[in-house]
N, C-alpha and C positions, 0 to 999 in steps of 0.2 A: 447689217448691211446698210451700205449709206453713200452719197457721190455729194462731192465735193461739185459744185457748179462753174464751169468753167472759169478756171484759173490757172489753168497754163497757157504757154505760149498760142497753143493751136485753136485756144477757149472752148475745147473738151472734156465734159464732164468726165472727171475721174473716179471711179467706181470701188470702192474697198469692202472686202469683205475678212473680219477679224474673225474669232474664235473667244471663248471664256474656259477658264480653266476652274476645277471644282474650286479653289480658294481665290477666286474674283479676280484674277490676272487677264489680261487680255492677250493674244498673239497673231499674228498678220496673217491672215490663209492663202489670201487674193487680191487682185487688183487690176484694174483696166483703164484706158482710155475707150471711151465710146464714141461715137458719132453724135448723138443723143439720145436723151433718156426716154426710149418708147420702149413699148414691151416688148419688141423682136429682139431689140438689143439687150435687155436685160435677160431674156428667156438664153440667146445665146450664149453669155457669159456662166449663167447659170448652169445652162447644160456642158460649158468646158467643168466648173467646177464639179461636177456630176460625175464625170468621166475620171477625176482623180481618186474616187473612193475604189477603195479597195473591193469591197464586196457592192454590187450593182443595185440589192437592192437595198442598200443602207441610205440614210437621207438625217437630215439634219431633224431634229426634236421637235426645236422651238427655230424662230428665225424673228429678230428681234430688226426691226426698220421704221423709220419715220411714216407720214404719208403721204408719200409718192405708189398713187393708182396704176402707175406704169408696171413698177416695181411687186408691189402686190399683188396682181393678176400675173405676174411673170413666173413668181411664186407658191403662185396657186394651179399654175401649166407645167412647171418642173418638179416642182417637189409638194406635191397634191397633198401628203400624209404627215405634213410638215405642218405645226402651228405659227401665225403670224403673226406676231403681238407689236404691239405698237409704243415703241420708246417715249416714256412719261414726261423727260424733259423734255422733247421736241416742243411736245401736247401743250405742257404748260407755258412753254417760250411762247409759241402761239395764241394761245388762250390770253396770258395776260398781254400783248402786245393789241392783240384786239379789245383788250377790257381797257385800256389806255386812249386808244382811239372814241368809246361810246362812254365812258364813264367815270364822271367828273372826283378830280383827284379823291378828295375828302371819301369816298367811298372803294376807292379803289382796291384795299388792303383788306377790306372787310369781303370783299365778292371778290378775291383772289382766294382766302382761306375758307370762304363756302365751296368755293369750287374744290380746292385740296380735298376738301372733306367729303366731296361727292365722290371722287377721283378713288378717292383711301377707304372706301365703303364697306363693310366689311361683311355684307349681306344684304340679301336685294332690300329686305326692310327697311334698313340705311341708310340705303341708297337712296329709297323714295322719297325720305323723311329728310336727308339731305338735300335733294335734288326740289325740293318744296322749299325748303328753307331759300336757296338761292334763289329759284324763280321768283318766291315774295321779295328777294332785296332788290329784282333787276326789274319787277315791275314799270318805272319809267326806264328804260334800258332794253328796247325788243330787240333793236339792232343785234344786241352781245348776246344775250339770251338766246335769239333763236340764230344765232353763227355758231354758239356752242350746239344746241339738239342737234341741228341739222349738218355740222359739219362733224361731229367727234361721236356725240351720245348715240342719236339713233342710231346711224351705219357702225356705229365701231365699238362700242363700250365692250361689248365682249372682249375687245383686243387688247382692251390696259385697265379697265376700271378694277380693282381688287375685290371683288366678289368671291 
């Protein structure tokens, strides 16, 4: 699930909701114009796609979205039983887009693939031993460092880190 930021004529976000097929095909479920991206309007659109399943109390598995907090909590009032995971490319478009802003080229590629490796951790021991590696490279770097805990690790890791 994912809105496009206003780019039609009306400059209303448009709201898509695709589907994945077991062999990684994608297919169109849903779709909206909204007013904007608060979580009434997201909870609504939610509850029309609600309304289309078949059996009432079926719900989606996983539901796979960027992060928008709107969307999230929208998520978590409709389809409670539903897990949220958080799309890794968003993460890292973000992540390295702020690693470019605090940290000077020549290092940039180096604390892009420490992160990878936090990110791809394949057990919390890993992860620590990862997630140490980085903070010793970003040591002059608080800025990116504490944007990454505080905006992705703390609140979210459960939601995309590979644990």
């Amino acid at each position: 699930m994912d809105s496009t930021y206003k780019t039609n004529k009306y400059r209303q976000p448009l709201f898509e909701i695709v589907g994945m097929t077991s062999t990684e095909l994608t297919f169109a479920v849903a779709f909206a114009y909204m007013e904007s991206e608060q979580t009434e309007n997201f909870c609504w659109v939610l509850e029309k796609l609600k309304e289309l399943f078949v059996k009432k109390d079926l719900c989606p598995q996983v539901i796979l979205t960027d992060r928008d907090l709107a969307l999230m909590k929208a998520i978590e009032i409709v389809f409670p039983r539903s897990i949220n995971l958080l799309c890794r490319f968003h993460i890292n478009k973000n992540v390295g887009a702020k690693c470019k802003q605090h940290v000077v080229n020549d290092l940039q590629k180096t604390i892009d693939t420490l992160w990878m490796e936090v990110v791809w951790a394949s057990d919390e021991v890993e992860y620590g031993q990862r997630l140490h590696q980085l903070e010793q490279a970003c040591l002059d770097y608080n800025g990116f460092i504490n944007y990454v805990k505080d905006t992705w690790l703390t609140p979210h890791r459960h939601r995309f880190v590979g644990l």
